[in-house]
N, C-alpha and C positions, 0 to 999 in steps of 0.2 A: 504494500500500500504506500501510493507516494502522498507526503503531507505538500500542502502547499506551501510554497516559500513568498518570504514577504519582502520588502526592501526597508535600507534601514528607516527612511522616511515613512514607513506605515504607523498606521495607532496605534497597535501591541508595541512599536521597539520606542515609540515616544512615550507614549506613556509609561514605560519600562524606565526610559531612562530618565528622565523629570521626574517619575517616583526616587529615584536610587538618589540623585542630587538632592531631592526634599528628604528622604533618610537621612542625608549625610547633616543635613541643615539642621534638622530636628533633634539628633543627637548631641550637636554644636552647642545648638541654643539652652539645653541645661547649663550646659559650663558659663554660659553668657548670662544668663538671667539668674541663676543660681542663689546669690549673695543677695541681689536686693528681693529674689522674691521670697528666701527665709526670713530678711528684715520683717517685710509686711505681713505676714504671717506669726509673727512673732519668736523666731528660733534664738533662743541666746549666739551670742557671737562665737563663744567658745563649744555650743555644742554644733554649729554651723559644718564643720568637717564631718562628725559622725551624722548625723542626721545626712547630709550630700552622697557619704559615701553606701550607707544604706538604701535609700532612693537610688543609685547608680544600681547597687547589688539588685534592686528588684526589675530595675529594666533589663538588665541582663540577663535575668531569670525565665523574664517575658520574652525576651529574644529568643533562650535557648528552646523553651515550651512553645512557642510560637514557629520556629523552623522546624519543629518535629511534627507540629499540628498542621499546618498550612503545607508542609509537603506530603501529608497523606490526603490532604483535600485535594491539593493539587492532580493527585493520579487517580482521583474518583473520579472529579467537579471539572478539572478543567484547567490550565494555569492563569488562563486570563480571565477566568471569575474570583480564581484567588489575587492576581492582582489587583482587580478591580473592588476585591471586598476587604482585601489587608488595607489597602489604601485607605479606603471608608473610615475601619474601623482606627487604625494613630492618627488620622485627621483628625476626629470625632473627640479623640482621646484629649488630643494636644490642646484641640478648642477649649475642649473642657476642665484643662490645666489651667487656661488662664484667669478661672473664675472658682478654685480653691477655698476653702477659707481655714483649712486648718492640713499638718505634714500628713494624716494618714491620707486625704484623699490625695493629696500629690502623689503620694507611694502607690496608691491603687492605682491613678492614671497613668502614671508611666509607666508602671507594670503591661496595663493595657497597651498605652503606645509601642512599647515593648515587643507585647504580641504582634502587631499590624507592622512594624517593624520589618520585623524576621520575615514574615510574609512577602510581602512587597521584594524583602531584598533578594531571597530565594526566587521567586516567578518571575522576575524579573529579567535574571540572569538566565536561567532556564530556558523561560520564552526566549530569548534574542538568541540564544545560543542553537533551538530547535527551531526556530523561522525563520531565519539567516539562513542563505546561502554561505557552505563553509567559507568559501574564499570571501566575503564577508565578515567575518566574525572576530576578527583578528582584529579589524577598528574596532569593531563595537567594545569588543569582551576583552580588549589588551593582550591576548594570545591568537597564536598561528595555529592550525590543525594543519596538521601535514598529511595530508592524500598517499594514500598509498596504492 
């Protein structure tokens, strides 16, 4: 069965990649926002490090649960519905981070973003890597397949 090939300028490989750039941003922007949105929340300054690194600990968590989760939806569902719903759901998340009012729900959302995270960044790559023409893929994905 031959799959169709796409070019890189199709909706799967853009949106693929504009997702992976907003991952990259999203994970950024903790480090960036970090300090003053413990301030307004009220975090002592000295407990600002552990309170930061526990929040880090639970997005990671939600990343690792999230590429184990979204890649067996992926080989049920589809990759580009997991893209398209990983994306949904750390958008959803992040929004919802900006409107906090106390650490555990920060902890819960990023967890969440977390999840949608992994996803996105998984199908992503995935996708482009399976709808690319090989001789393609080598811009997209930063590596060469060599034909044999």
């Amino acid at each position: 069965m031959h799959q169709k090939q796409y070019g890189i300028f199709s909706l799967p490989v853009i949106v693929g990649s504009l997702g992976f750039f907003v991952d990259i941003y999203d994970l950024l922007l903790f480090s960036i926002v970090r300090k003053s949105s413990f301030k307004e929340l009220g975090v002592a300054a000295d407990a600002m490090k552990t309170v930061g690194e526990s929040i880090i600990s639970w997005q990671m968590l939600g990343l690792t649960i999230g590429g184990i989760t979204w890649g067996i939806i992926g080989d049920k569902k589809g990759r580009k519905n997991v893209l398209f719903g990983s994306i949904l759901l750390y958008s959803l998340a992040t929004i919802a981070n900006g409107f906090v009012k106390d650490v555990d729900q920060y902890t819960w959302l990023r967890f969440i973003a977390g999840l949608g995270l992994a996803g996105e960044l998984g199908a992503s790559i995935t996708l482009t890597s399976e709808l690319l023409p090989q001789r393609k893929t080598w811009h997209c994905c930063g590596h060469h397949r060599h034909q044999r």
